[in-house]
Each structure stands twice: as structure tokens, then as C-alpha cells.
N, C-alpha and C positions, 0 to 999 in steps of 0.2 A: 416518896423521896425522903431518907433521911436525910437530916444535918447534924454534925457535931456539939452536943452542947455548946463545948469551948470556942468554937470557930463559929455558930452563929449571930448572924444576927435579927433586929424584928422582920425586918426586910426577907432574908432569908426563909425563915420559919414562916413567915405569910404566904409565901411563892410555894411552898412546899404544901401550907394545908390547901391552898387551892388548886395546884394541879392535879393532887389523891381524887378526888371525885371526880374529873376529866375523861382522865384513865380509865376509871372503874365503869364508867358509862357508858363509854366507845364500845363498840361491838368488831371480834373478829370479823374481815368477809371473805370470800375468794377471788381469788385476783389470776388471770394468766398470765405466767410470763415464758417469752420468748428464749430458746437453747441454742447453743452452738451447737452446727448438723451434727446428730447422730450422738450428743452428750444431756440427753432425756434423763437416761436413769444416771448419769454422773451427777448430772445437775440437783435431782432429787435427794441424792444421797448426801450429800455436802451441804443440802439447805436443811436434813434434818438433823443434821450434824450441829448446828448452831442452832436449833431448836423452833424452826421454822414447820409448821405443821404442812407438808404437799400430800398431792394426787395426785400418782402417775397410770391415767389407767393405761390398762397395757392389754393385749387380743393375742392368741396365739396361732401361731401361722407354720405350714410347714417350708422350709427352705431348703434343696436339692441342692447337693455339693457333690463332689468328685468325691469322698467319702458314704455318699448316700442321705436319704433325707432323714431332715433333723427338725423338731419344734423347737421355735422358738417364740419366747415374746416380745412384742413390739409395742413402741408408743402407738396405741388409738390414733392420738394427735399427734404425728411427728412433729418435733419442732418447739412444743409447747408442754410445761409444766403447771401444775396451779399450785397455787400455796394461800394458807388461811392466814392473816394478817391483821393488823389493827393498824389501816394507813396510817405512816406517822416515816418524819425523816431517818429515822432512829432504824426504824424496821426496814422503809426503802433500800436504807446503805446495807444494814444485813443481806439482803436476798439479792440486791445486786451485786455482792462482794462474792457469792457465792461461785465454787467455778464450774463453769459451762452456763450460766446466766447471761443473757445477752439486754435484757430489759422488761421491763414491764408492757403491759397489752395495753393499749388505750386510745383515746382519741385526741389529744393534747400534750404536747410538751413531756412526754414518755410517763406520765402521770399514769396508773392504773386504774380502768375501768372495772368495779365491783361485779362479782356476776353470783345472779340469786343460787342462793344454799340449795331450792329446790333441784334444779339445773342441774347439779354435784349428787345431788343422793339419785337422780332421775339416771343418771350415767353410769352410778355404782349398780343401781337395781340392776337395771340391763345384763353390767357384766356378770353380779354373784347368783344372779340367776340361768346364767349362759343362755338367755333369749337373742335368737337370731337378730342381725341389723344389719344393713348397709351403711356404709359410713359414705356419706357423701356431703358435696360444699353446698352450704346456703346460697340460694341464689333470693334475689328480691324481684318483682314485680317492677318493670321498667329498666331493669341491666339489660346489657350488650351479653350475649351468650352464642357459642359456635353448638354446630351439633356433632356428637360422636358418634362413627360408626352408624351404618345403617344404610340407607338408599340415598341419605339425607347429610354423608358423615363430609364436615367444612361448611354448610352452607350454617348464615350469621344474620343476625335478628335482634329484635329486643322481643326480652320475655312478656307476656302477658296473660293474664291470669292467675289462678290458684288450683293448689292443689291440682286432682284427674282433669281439671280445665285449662290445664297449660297451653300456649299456643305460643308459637314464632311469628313473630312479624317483621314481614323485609318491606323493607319501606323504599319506595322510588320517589327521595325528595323532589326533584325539579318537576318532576308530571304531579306531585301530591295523591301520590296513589300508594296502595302496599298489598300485597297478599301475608294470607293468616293461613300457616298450617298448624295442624295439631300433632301435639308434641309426646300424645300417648304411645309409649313403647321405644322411644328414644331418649337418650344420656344428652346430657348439654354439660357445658363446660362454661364460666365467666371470660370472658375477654378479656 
């Protein structure tokens, strides 16, 4: 932070040599933030417009029109932008000024949740190497999940297990009883 010879004072000049190393200490990190539906790459574009470093990763997908089919690319993450940041209110009001930003990701008071650098380059490799993925939603161990499709497709459980060990449990509170199927070769969905 500069100040004006003429306009400052000792006050001033002290605010300023101690904020300088603050700054320079703090580390960018990556942050999600939330888009208005279907303004992913508006959003991206306008945050790097104001100098705001994003990720938009994007998969290419074919789309069938009355013209015939066409690739196109799409948000990975509908919905969601990241952008590399040095939390601070200064940068908050940038990226949520930006248009088609709807907020930050987090768990508190719209305050962003940091998510490790690894994470980000672990999502780049995948795409710039065009290694196959499924994109599908995290589930935890003790959620409420339906199942999709299959012999099985509606029937609702809490998840249990890991990994190739997944199983459903439907639980008969008032007898305290439940049956456990296995959840190998079946889609489940969060409740």
C-alpha cells in the first residue's frame, strides 16, 4: 500500500509497512463458486476479465438437433466455476460482482471453503490426458440413497460400506430389524 508523502501521516505509514507482509504471506487457494443455470463459461469469462485466475473444466459431448449432431462442450461441473483467490473481502466482492456468479461454496455464512491444489491439477490430468471417467456424486457412508434402475430401481436405504463393499440397508424401525443388499452393479442416487 502506498501513501502520499504529502497526505501522510506516522499512523498511516505504519498501517501500510505492516499490512506489505500480510499480503505477501497469504497464499492463493481454490475456491468453488456457484453459476446462474447454464452461465459456467459467462461466469469464467468476466471473472478473468477482472483478473481473477478460474477453472472451467469442460468434457466434450455429442448433441443431436434437427440440424444434425454437433460437439459440444460442457461444464464437467454444471453449475460450478473455481477460481484461485487470496480470501480477502476485497477479492470476495470481485468474484461475486462478477456476472453470472451466484456465490461462493461453503459451509458457513457463504464464506468459501478452500479445496486442495492437488484436487485441481488431479482433474486437469484426467482431462489433458483424455482418460476415461464417470462423473458421478459423492456419496458418504450413512446417507439416505434410492437406487437407480435395475431390478432394484426406487427401492431406499442408508448406504453402508466402502468402495466394491457397498451395501443398502433398509431398516424396519419398530421390529429393529433391516435387510443388507449388495449394491455391486447398481447406480444409487442421495435422497
Amino acid at each position: 500500500m502506498e501513501v502520499a508523502p504529502e497526505l501522510a501521516t506516522k499512523n498511516d505509514v505504519e498501517l501500510a509497512q505492516k499490512a506489505e507482509p500480510i499480503a505477501q504471506t497469504e497464499q492463493a487457494r481454490w475456491y468453488a463458486v456457484r453459476t446462474r443455470s447454464r452461465h459456467e463459461k459467462v461466469a469464467a469469462q468476466q471473472l478473468g476479465g477482472v483478473g481473477v485466475e478460474t477453472f472451467l473444466p469442460l468434457m466434450t459431448q455429442v448433441h443431436r438437433w434437427v440440424t444434425g449432431p454437433k460437439q459440444v462442450d460442457v461444464p464437467l461441473f454444471p453449475g460450478y466455476v473455481f477460481v484461485r483467490v487470496v480470501y480477502s473481502p476485497d477479492q470476495r466482492v470481485r468474484v461475486l460482482r462478477s456476472h453470472g456468479v451466484a456465490g461462493f461454496v461453503g459451509t458457513s455464512q457463504g464464506k468459501g471453503t478452500p479445496i486442495p491444489d492437488k484436487q485441481i491439477e488431479d482433474i486437469r490430468l484426467l482431462l489433458n490426458h483424455k482418460i476415461p471417467f464417470k462423473n458421478s456424486i459423492a456419496l458418504r457412508v450413512g446417507q439416505k440413497v434410492r437406487v437407480k434402475g435395475g431390478s432394484l430401481d426406487g427401492v431406499e436405504g442408508v448406504l453402508v460400506g466402502k468402495r466394491s463393499q457397498r451395501k443398502l440397508l433398509i431398516m424396519i424401525e419398530p421390529i429393529q430389524r433391516s435387510l443388507s443388499v449388495d449394491l455391486e452393479g447398481y447406480d444409487v442416487e442421495a435422497i
